[in-house]
MARBATI-431163 format. One line per 10 residues: their letters; for each residue x, z, y of C-alpha. Coordinates in steps of 0.25 Angstrom, whole numbers, always signed. Each point is the difference from the previous one (the first is absolute). Layout:
# residues N
a = X Z Y; ...
END
This chain:
# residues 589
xxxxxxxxxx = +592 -137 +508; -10 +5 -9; +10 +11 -3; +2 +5 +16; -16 +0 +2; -2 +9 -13; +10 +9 +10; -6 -1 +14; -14 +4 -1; -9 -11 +3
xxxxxxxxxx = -15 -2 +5; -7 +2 -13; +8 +11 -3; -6 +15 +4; +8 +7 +10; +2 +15 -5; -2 +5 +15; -13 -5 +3; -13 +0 -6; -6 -13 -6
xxxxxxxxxx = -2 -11 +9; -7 -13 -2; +6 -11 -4; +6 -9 +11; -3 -17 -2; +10 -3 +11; +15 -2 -4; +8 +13 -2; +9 +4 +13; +10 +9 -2
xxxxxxxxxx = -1 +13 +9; +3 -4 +12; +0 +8 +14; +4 -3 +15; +11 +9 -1; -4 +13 +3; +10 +9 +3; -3 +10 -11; +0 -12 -11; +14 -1 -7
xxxxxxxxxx = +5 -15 +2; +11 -7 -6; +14 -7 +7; +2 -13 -6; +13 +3 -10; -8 +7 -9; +1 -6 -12; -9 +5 -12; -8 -7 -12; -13 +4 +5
xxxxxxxxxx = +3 -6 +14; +3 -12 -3; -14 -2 -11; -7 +4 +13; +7 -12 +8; -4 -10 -12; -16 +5 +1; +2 -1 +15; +4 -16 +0; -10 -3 -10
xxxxxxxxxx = -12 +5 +8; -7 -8 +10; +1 +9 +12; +11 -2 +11; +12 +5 -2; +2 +16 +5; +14 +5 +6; +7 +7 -10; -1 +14 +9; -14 +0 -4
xxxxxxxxxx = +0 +1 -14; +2 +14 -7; +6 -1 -13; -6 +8 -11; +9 +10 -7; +0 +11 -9; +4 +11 +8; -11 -1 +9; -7 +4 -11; +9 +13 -3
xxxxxxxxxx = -8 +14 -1; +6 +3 +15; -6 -11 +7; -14 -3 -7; -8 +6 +9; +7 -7 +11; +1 -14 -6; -15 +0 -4; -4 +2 +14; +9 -12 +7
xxxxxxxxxx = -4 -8 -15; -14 +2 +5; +2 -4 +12; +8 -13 -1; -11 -5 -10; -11 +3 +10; +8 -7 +11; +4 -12 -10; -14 -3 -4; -4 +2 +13
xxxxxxxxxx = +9 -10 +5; -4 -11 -11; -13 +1 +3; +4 -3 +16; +9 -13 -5; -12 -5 -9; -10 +4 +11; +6 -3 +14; -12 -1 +10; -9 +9 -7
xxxxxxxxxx = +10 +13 +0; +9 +5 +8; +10 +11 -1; +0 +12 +7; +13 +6 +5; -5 +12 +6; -5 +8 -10; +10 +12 -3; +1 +4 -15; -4 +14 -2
xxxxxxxxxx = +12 +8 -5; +5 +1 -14; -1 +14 -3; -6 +10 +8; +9 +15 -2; -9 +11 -1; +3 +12 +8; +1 +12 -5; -9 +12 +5; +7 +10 +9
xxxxxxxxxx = +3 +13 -8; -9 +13 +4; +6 +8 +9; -1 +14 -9; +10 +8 +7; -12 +8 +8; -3 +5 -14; +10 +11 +0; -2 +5 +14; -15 +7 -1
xxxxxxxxxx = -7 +9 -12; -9 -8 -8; -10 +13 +1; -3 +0 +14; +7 -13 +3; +9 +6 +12; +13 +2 +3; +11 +11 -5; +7 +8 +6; +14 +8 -2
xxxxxxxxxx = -7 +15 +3; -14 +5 +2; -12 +0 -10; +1 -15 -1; +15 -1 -6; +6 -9 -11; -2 +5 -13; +1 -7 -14; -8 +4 -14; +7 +1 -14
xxxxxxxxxx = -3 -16 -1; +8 -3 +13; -12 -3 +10; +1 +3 +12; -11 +7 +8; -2 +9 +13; +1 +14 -5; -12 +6 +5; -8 -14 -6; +5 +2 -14
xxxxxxxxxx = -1 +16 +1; -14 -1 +4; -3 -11 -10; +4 +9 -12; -6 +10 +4; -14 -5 +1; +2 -3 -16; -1 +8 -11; +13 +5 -4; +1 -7 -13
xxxxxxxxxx = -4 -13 +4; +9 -2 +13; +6 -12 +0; +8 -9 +11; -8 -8 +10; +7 -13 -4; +2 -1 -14; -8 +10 -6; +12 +9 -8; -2 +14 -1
xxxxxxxxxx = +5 +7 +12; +0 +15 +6; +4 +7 +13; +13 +5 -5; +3 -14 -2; -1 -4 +15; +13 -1 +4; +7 -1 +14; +9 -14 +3; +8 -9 +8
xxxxxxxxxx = -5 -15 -1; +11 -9 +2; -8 -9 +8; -9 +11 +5; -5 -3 +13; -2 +14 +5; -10 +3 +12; +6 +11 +11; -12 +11 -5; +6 +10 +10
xxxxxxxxxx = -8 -2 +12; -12 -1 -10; +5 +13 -6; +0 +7 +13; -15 -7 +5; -5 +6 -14; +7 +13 +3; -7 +0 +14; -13 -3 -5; +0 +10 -10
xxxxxxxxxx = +4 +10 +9; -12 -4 +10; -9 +1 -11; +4 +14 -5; -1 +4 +16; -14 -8 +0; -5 +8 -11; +3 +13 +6; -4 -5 +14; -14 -2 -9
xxxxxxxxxx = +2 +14 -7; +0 +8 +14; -12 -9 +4; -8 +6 -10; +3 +14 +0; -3 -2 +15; -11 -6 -3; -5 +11 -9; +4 +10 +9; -8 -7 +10
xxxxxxxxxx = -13 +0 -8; +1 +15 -2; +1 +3 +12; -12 -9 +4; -8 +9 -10; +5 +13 +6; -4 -5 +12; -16 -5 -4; +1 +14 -6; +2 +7 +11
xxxxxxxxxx = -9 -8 +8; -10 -1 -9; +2 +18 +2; -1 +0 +13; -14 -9 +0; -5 +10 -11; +3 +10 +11; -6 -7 +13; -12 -6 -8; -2 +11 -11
xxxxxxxxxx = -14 +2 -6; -12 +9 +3; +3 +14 -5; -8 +4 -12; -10 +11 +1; +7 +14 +4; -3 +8 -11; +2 +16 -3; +11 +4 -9; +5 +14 -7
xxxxxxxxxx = +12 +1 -10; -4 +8 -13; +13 +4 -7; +0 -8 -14; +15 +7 -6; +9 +9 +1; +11 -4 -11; +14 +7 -1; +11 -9 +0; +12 +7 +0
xxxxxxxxxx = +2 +17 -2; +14 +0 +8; -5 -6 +13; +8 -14 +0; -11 -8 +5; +2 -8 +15; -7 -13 +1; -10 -10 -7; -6 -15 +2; -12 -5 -7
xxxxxxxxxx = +2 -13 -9; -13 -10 +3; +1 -7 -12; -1 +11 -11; -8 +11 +9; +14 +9 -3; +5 +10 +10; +15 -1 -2; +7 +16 +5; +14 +4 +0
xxxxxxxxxx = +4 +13 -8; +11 +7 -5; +2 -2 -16; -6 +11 -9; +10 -5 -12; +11 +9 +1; +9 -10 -8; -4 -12 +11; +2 +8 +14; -4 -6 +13
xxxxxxxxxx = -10 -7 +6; -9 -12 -1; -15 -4 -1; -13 +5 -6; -14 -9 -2; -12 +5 +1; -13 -10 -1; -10 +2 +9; -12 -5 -9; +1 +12 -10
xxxxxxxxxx = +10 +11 +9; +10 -1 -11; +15 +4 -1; +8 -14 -5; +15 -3 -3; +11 +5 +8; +11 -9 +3; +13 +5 +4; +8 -5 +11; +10 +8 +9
xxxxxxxxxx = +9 +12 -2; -5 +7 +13; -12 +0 +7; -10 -12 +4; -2 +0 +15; -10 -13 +1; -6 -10 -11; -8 -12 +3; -9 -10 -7; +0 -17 +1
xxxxxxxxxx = -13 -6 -5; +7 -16 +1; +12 +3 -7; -7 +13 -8; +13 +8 +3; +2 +14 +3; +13 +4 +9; +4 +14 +0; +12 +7 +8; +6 +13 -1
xxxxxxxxxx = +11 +9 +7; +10 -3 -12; +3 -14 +9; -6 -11 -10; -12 -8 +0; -9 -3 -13; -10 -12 -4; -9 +3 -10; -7 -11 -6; -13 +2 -8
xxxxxxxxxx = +4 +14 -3; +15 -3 -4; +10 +2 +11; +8 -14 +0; +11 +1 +12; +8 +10 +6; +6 +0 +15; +10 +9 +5; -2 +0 +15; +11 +9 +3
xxxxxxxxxx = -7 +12 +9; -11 +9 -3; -14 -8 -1; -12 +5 +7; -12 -11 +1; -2 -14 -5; -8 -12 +2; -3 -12 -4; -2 -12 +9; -12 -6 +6
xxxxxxxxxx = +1 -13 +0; +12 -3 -11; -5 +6 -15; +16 +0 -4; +6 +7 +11; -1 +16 +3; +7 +11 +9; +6 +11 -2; +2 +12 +10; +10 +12 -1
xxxxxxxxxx = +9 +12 +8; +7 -5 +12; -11 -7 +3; +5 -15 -8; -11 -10 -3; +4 -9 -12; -9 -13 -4; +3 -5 -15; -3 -12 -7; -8 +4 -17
xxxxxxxxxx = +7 -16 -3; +13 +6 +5; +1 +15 +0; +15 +1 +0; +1 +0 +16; -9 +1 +9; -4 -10 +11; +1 +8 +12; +5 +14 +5; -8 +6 +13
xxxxxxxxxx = +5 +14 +6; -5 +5 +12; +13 +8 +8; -9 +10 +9; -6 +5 -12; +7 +3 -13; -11 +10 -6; -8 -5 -15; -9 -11 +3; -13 +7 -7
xxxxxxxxxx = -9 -13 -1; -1 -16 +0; -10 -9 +3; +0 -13 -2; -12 -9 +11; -2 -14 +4; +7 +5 +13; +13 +6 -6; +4 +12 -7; -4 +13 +5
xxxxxxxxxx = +10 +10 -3; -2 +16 +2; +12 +9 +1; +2 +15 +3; +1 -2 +15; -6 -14 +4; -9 -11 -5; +3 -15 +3; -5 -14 -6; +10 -10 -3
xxxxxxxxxx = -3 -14 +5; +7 -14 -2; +0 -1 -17; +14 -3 +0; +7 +4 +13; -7 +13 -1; -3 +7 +13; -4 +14 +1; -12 +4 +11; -3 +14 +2
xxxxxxxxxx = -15 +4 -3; -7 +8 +13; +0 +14 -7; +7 +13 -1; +7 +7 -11; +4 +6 -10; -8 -7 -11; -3 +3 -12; -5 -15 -5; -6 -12 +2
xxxxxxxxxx = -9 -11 -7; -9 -13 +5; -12 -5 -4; +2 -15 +0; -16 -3 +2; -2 +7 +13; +15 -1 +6; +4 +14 +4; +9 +9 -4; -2 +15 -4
xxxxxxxxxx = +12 +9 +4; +1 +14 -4; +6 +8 +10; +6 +16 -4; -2 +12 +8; +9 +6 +8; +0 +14 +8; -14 +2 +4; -3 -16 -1; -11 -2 -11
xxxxxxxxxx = +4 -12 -9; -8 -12 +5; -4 -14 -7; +1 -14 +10; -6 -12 -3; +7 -11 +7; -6 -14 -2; +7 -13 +0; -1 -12 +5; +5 -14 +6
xxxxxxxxxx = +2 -3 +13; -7 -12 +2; +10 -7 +11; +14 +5 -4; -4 +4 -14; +7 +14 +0; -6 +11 -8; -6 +10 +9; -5 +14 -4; -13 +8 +4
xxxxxxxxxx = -2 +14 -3; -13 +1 -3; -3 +15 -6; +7 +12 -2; -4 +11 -11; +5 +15 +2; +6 +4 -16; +6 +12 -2; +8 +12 +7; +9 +1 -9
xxxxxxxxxx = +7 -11 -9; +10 +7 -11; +0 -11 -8; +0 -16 +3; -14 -5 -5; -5 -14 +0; -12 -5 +5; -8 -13 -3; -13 -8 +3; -13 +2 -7
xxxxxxxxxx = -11 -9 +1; -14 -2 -7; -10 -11 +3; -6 +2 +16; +10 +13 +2; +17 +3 +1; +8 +11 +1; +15 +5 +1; +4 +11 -9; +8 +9 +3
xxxxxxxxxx = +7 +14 -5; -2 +12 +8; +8 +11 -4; -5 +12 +10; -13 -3 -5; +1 -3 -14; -8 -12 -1; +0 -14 -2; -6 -6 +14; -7 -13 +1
xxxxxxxxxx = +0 -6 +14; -13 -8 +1; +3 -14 +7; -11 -10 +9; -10 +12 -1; +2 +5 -14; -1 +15 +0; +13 +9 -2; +0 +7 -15; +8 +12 -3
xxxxxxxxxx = +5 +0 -16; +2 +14 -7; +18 -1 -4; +6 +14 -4; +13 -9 -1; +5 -8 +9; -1 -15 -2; +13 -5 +1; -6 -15 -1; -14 -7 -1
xxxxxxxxxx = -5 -12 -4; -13 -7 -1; -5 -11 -12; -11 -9 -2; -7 -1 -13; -10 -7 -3; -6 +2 +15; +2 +16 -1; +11 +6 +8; +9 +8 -5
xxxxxxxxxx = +10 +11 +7; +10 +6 -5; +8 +11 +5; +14 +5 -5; +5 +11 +0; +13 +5 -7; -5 +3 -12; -15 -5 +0; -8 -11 +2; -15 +1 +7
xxxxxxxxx = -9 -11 -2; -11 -2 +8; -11 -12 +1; -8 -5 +11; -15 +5 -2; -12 -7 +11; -9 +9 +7; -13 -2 +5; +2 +5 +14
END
């Protein structure tokens, strides 16, 4: 007996499964459950050494006798590695229930059993957490987080490392680094643009880029017709502002002219002549123009160096009378020059059909024109623009910024003969041929008016502060030639240019030679200048009250100009070979 109860494990005995507990005064009963359907129970043929012990302790013990179906036998298989963890549990649990159970029978009224509690289950299973969903990870570039596509800026490309990145990300990304310390994105291994290279994902979860293609195609498109859209506007709108400002200067004109200042003082005037300087000994002198700037008369003569033969120009200051450089221009003969104080440019023309630019006394551009030049002029109102006339009667308007062509050709077809002078005004360009006289009107649809006076003529210039026009005309048979002053104005209500004739001077009977006359003025007294050959002398037309004066001229002037320096006024008469000085002296009377 003592032999079975070393085998069974009795009350004193520790359980292995279970922490301590504490001892137990009442008589040991063996585990014993009501038959749960999970507990293991035992038929009544099984026969085993360790069953028949528990039978023995079961007949000695003073409790009532249990059926056989309650009693679980202990063996050692429930204690195998395999079923441990699940044989501690239902051992844990039938020695709760049996205690539980012994304290009922000795303790009948004071404790009773509750049936309805539900044993918590033995083992609860821990689930497993759901797998992160990282297929999203190869669909977008993990520079800007979007998705690639199969073409466009924004397709599939992979590094030397095997990332893979949108092409215009990854090319953008190296480029933004130092050329030696580019690197990938992801893992930071040395990388470069050659490396970059197109491929075909097998998983690759390609967006249609074509439509977007297209949009982006469109709006660069738009753009590029936006900007030149923006382009016109701005050269429209420069355009716009210079022709605002042509128009304040022609208003700003005419209210000079309707509101003009008290005269000064008349005052008496005679010309004393200063010089007589020989410019050329072979008679090759035609015109001259005054330069404001350096107080230099600027005359065209024939060369004097037999090694350089032609024509071209000769200074001559009007401080001191002295003979300056001679610049050299044109095979044949100069037949007008001219002088521009904003661009400090002088224009000449010649009969050998080419136009040249002289540029602070260097001659910078040459123009071929085509036909035999006569006269030249530069532009009022645009300092870069300048016209040229020549035989048949053709006007050409060219462009210094682009001499190779000229802007626009004008040609009258009733009159083919040399147009002798140009003028250029606020209200067009005057322009003088052999047989007629018109203005040109509308800038850049030009349209030719005929001037209310009778030819032929011999020249024409404008003074731009009084707004009249001084036409020379020639004699012919027993006519006399005659000068015209026609002044010009706007009409007020339809703003066409009208014409007065306002005086008319008698010249000379006889008119061999085509001479140039000019305007002379001098503070409270004007005059037109003029040649008369039948008389040999150089006559001044006194203007608003001035006197006439009468100028001793052996040779005929064949042009005349007037300067101002320093507040004296200067005249100057040319001849072919001569050049008369003469200066503005006040009188008492």
């Amino acid at each position: 007996m003592e032999e079975n109860s070393n085998s069974f494990p009795s009350p004193s005995s520790p359980n292995i499964l279970e922490p301590d507990s504490p001892p137990d005064p009442g008589p040991y009963v063996p585990m014993i459950l009501p038959s749960p359907p999970n507990i293991i129970t035992t038929s009544s043929d099984d026969s085993s050494p360790y069953f028949d012990d528990v039978l023995d302790v079961l007949h000695d013990s003073n409790s009532a006798p249990l059926p056989i179906d309650a009693i679980i036998p202990w063996r050692p298989s429930l204690y195998s590695e395999n079923s441990v963890t699940r044989d501690s549990v239902q051992s844990e649990e039938s020695v709760r229930v049996s205690h539980s159970e012994e304290s009922n029978s000795q303790f009948p009224d004071s404790v009773q059993k509750d049936d309805t509690i539900e044993e918590p289950p033995a083992k609860l299973r821990r689930l497993s957490s759901p797998k992160k969903n990282d297929d999203g990870d190869g669909e977008t570039c993990p520079i800007c987080l979007d998705s690639w596509g199969n073409s466009g800026d924004h397709r599939l490309v992979a590094l030397r490392c095997g990332h893979l990145f949108g092409s215009q990300c990854v090319e953008r990304w190296l480029k933004a680094q130092v050329a030696k310390n580019r690197s990938c994105p992801t893992c930071k291994s040395k990388a470069a643009i050659k490396d970059i290279r197109f491929i075909y994902a097998r998983r690759l979860i390609a967006a249609d880029t074509s439509q977007i293609t297209a949009l982006q195609k469109q709006i660069e498109d738009l753009q590029a017709e936006k900007s030149r859209v923006e382009l016109e506007l701005q050269k429209s709108k420069i355009a716009h502002r210079a022709r605002l400002l042509e128009l304040e200067v022609l208003r700003r004109t005419l209210m000079k002219n309707q509101f003009s200042k008290e005269q000064p003082p008349r005052r008496s005037w005679r010309f004393a002549l200063e010089k007589n300087l020989e410019i050329c000994k072979d008679n090759g002198c035609r015109v001259l123009t005054y330069n404001c700037r350096t107080y230099e008369l600027y005359i065209s003569q024939k060369s004097s160096n037999n090694l350089f033969p032609g024509y071209g120009i000769r200074k001559v200051s009007c401080v001191d009378y002295k003979l300056g450089q001679f610049v050299h221009l044109h095979p044949k003969p100069i037949r007008d020059i001219t002088y521009s104080q904003p661009r400090d440019l002088l224009l000449s023309v010649s009969l050998d059909s080419s136009v040249r630019i002289v540029e602070r006394g260097i001659p910078s551009s040459t123009i071929n024109c085509g036909v035999p030049l006569w006269s030249c002029s530069w532009d009022y109102l645009r300092s870069n623009e300048f016209y040229v006339g020549g035989v048949g009667g053709v006007i050409c308007q060219y462009d210094v910024r682009n001499p190779t062509t000229y802007l626009q050709r004008l040609t009258v077809p009733d009159d083919l003969s040399p147009v002798v002078s140009l003028c250029s005004t606020e209200f067009g360009l005057l322009s003088c041929q052999l047989n007629s006289c018109r203005l040109w009107v509308g800038g850049r649809q030009w349209e030719p008016r005929p001037l209310p006076v009778e030819g032929p003529f011999m020249s024409l210039c404008y003074d731009n502060e009084s707004h009249r026009a001084l036409v020379s005309g020639r004699s012919s048979g027993a006519e006399r030639s005659k000068l015209t002053l026609c002044k010009l104005k706007a009409s007020m209500l339809s703003g066409e240019v009208l014409f007065d004739v306002e005086q008319t001077f008698s010249g000379s009977a006889r008119s061999p030679t085509m001479s140039r006359s000019t305007w002379v003025k001098a503070p409270g007294a004007s005059w037109v200048a003029a040649h008369s050959e039948s008389e040999s002398a150089l006559y001044l037309h006194g203007l608003d009250g001035a006197r006439t004066m009468t100028l001793p001229a052996a040779e005929p002037a064949l042009d005349v100009c007037a300067a101002q320096l320093n507040g004296d006024t200067v005249l100057a008469a040319l001849s072919a070979s001569r050049l008369r000085l003469y200066k503005a002296v006040p009188t008492n009377s």
